[in-house]
C-alpha positions in Angstrom: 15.8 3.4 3.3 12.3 2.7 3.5 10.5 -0.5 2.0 7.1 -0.4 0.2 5.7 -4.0 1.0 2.1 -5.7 -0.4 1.6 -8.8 1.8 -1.3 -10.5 0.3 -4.2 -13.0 2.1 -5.9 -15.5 0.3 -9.3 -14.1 2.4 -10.8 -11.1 2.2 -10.7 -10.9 6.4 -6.8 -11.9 6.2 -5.4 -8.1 5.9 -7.1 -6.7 9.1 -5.7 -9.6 10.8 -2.5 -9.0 10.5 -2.9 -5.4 11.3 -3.0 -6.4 14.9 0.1 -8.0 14.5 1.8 -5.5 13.0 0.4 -2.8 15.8 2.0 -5.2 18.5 5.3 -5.5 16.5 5.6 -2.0 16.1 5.2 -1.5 20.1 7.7 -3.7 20.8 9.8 -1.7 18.1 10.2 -4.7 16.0 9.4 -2.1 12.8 8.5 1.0 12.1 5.3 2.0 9.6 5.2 5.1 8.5 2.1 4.9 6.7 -0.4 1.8 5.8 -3.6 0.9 4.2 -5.7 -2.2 3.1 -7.4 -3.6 0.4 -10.5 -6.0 1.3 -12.2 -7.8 -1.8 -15.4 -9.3 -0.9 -16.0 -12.1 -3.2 -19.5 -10.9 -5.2 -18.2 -7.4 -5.3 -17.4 -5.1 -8.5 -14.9 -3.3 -6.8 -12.4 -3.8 -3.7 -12.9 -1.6 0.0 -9.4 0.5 0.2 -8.3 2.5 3.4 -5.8 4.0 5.0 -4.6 3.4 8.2 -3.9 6.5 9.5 -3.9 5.3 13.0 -0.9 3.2 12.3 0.7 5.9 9.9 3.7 7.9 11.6 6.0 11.0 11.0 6.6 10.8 7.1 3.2 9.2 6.3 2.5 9.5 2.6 -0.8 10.3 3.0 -4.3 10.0 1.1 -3.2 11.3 -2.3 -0.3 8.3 -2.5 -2.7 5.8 -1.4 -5.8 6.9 -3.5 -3.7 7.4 -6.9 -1.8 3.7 -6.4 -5.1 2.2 -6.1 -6.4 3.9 -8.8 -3.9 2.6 -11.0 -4.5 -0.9 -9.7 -8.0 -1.4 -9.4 -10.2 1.8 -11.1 -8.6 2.7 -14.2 -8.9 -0.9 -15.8 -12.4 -0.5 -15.5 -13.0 3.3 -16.9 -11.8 2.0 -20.0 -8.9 2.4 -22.5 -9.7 6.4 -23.3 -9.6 7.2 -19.8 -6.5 4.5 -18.8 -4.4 5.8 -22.3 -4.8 10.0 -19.9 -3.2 8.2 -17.2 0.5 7.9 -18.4 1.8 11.4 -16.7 0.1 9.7 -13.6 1.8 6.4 -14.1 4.8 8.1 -14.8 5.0 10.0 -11.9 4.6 6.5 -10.1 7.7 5.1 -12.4 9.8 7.8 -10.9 9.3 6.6 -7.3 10.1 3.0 -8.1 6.1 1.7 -8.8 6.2 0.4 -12.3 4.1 -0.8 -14.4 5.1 -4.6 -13.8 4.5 -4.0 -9.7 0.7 -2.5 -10.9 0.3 -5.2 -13.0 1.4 -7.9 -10.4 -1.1 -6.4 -7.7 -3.6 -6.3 -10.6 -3.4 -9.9 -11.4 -3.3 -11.1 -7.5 -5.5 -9.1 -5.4 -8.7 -10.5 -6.8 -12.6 -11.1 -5.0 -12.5 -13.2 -2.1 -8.7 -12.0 -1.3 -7.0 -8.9 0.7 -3.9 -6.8 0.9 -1.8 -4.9 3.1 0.2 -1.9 1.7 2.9 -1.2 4.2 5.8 1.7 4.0 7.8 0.5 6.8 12.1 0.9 8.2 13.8 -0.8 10.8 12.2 -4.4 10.6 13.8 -7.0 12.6 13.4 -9.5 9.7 13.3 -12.7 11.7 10.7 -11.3 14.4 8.5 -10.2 12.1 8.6 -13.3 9.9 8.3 -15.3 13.0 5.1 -13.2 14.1 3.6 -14.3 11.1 4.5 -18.0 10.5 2.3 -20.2 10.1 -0.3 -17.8 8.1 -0.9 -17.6 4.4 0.3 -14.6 3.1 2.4 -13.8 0.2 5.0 -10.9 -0.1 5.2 -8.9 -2.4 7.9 -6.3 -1.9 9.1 -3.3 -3.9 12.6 -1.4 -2.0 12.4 2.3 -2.9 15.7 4.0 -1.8 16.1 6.7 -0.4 15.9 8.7 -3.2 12.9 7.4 -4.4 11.4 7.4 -1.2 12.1 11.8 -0.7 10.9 11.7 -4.4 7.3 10.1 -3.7 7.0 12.6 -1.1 7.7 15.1 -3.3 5.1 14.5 -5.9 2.5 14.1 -3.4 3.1 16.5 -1.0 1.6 19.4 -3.1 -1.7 17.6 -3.4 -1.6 16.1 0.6 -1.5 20.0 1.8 -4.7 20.6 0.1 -6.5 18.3 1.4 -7.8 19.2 4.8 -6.6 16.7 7.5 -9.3 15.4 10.1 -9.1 17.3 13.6 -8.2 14.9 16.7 
């Protein structure tokens, strides 16, 4: 079963951080990401950076469309308005199916605010205590939503359609 996870920084630096952490956690096979991104809200800004990480995202990566929807719903569609947010239900719903509700949107909503930063992870195979213990010390706060398996081939499923028309950058 995989595990959706938001760890949230109290700096808008504090998500890049920790990506290095998690790259040398996942070389020592500590965990397993299958796909990431960040969020990085400079205080003075309208709007927070987003981005995948495709170089840390593996076989089963859920891909642009996942990651630019979710943060839609977060952070955009408050600010188009109530016409434009009131279209969004099929979208939202889609989300509800995979085990992202409307309190987890919410939640992310209300904490990832300017000056802070966030790091989405879809991750298996942690080896809880190392990876807490890589991280001690720092001020993060997790935020974690389980999707079971189920949910998890169900994500890919809406998504997938949209993934394989984007075009994918060449290596």
């Amino acid at each position: 079963m995989a595990t959706l996870t938001v760890w949230k920084f109290p700096t808008a630096g504090g998500a890049q951080a920790a990506v290095a952490t998690l790259k040398d956690l996942q070389r020592q096979e500590l965990i397993q990401i299958h796909d990431a991104a960040t969020v990085t809200w400079v205080e003075g800004r309208k709007k927070p950076k987003t981005e995948q990480l495709r170089n840390m995202a593996g076989a089963g990566a859920l891909g642009g469309a996942f990651w630019g929807m979710l943060f839609g719903l977060i952070f955009f569609v408050p600010l188009l308005g109530m016409a434009i947010g009131a279209g969004m239900g099929a979208l939202t719903g889609s989300m509800t199916d995979v085990g992202i509700d409307d309190a987890f949107i919410k939640r992310m909503r209300d904490e990832i605010q300017p000056g802070t930063s966030a790091l989405f992870l879809l991750t298996t195979g942690a080896v809880v205590d190392k990876v807490r213990a890589a991280f001690e010390g720092q001020d993060i706060v997790l935020v974690e939503s389980n999707l079971s398996g189920e949910e998890e081939d169900r994500l890919r499923e809406v998504f997938a359609e949209e993934d394989e028309r984007t075009p994918q950058p060449t290596s």
